[in-house]
ROSE-4610 file (N, C-alpha, C; in Angstrom, 1 decimal, always signed):
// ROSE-4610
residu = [X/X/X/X/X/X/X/X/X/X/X/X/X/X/X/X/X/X/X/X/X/X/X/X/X/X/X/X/X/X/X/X/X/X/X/X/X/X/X/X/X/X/X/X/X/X/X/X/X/X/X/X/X/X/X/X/X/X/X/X/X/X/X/X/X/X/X/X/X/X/X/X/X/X/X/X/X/X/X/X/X/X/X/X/X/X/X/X/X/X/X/X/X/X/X/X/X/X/X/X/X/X/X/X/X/X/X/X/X/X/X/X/X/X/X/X/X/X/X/X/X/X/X/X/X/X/X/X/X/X/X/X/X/X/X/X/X/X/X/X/X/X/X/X/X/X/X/X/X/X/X/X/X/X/X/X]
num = [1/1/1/2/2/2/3/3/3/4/4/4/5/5/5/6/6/6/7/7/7/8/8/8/9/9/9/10/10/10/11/11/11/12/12/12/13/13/13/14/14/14/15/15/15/16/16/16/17/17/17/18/18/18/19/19/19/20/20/20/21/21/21/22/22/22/23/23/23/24/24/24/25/25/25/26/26/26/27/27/27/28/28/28/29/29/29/30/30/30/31/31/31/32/32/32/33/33/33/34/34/34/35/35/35/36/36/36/37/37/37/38/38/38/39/39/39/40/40/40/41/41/41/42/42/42/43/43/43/44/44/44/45/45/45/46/46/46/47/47/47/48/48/48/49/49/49/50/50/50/51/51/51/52/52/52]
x = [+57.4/+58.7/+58.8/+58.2/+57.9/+57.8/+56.6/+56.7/+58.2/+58.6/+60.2/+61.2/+60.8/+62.1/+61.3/+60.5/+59.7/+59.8/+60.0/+60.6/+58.9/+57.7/+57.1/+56.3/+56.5/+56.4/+55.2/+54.0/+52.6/+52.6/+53.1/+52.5/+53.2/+54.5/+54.8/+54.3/+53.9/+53.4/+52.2/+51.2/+50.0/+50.5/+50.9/+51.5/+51.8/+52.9/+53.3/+52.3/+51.5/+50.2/+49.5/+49.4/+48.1/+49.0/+49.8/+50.9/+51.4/+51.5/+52.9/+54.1/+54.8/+56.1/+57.2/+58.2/+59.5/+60.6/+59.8/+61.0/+61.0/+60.1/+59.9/+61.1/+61.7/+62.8/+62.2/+63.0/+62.0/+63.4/+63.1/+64.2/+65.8/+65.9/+67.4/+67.3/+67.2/+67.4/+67.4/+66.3/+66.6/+64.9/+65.4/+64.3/+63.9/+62.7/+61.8/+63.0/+64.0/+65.0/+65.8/+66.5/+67.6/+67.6/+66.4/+66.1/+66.3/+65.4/+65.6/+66.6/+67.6/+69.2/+70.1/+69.6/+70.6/+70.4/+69.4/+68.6/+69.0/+69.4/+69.7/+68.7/+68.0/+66.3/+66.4/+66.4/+67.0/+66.0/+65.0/+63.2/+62.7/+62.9/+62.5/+62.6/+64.3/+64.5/+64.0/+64.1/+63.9/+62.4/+61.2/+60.2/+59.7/+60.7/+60.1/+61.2/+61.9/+62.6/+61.5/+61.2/+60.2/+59.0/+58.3/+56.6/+56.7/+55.7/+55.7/+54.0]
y = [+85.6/+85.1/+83.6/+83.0/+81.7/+81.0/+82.4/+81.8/+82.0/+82.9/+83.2/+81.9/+81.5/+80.4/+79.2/+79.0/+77.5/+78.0/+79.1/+79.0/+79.6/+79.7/+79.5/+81.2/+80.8/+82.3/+82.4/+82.0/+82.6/+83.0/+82.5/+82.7/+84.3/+84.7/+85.6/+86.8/+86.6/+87.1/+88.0/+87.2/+87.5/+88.4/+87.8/+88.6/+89.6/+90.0/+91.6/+92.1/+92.2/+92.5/+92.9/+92.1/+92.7/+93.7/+93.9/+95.2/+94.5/+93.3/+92.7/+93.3/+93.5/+94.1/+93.7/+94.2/+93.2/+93.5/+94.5/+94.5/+93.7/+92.9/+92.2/+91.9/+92.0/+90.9/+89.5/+88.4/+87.4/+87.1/+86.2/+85.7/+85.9/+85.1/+85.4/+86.2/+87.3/+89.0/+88.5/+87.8/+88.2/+88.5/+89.0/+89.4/+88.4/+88.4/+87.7/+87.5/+88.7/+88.9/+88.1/+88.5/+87.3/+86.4/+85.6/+83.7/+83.4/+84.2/+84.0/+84.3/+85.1/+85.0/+84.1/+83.1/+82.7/+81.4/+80.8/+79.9/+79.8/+80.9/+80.9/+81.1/+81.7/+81.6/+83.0/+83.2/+84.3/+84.8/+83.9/+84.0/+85.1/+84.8/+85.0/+86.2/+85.9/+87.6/+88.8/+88.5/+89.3/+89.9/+89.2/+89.3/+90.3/+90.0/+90.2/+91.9/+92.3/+93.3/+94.3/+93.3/+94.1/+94.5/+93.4/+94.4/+95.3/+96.2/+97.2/+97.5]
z = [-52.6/-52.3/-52.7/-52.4/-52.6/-53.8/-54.7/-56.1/-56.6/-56.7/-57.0/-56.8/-55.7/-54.9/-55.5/-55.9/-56.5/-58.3/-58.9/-60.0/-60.9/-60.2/-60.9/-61.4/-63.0/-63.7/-63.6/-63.9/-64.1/-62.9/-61.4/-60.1/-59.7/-60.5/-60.6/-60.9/-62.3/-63.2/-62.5/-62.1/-61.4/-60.1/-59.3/-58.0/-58.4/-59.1/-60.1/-60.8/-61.3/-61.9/-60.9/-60.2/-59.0/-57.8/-57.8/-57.4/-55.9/-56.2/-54.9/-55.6/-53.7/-54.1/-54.3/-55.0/-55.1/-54.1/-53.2/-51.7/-50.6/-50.5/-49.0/-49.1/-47.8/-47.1/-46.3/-46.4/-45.6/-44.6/-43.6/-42.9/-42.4/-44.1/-44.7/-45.1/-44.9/-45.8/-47.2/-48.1/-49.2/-49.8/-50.7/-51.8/-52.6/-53.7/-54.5/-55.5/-55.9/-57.0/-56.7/-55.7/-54.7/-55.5/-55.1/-55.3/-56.5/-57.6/-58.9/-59.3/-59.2/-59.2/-58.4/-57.6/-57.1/-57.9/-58.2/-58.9/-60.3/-60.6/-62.6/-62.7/-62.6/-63.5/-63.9/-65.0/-65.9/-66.3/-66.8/-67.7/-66.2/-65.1/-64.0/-63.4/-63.3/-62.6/-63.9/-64.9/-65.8/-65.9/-65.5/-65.3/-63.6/-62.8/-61.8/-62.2/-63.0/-62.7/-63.8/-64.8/-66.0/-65.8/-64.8/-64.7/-63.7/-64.3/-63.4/-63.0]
């Protein structure tokens, strides 16, 4: 979630690779996708929506 909300793609990358999921809810009800859409980080959501 974190890496998502700090922008940062390798830390993504890795987390999705090693099979973290992209449903956690945290707090504020939101998701890893959420952030990187709420942020504009397009490079981002696009990544977290593509690995599988």
């Amino acid at each position: 979630m974190s890496a998502a909300y700090t922008g940062s793609r390798d830390m993504v990358i890795s987390l999705l690779e090693h099979g973290a999921s992209r449903e956690p809810i945290d707090g504020k009800g939101k998701r890893a996708i959420d952030y990187a859409r709420d942020k504009g980080l397009k490079r981002l959501l696009g990544l977290v929506v593509a690995i599988k």
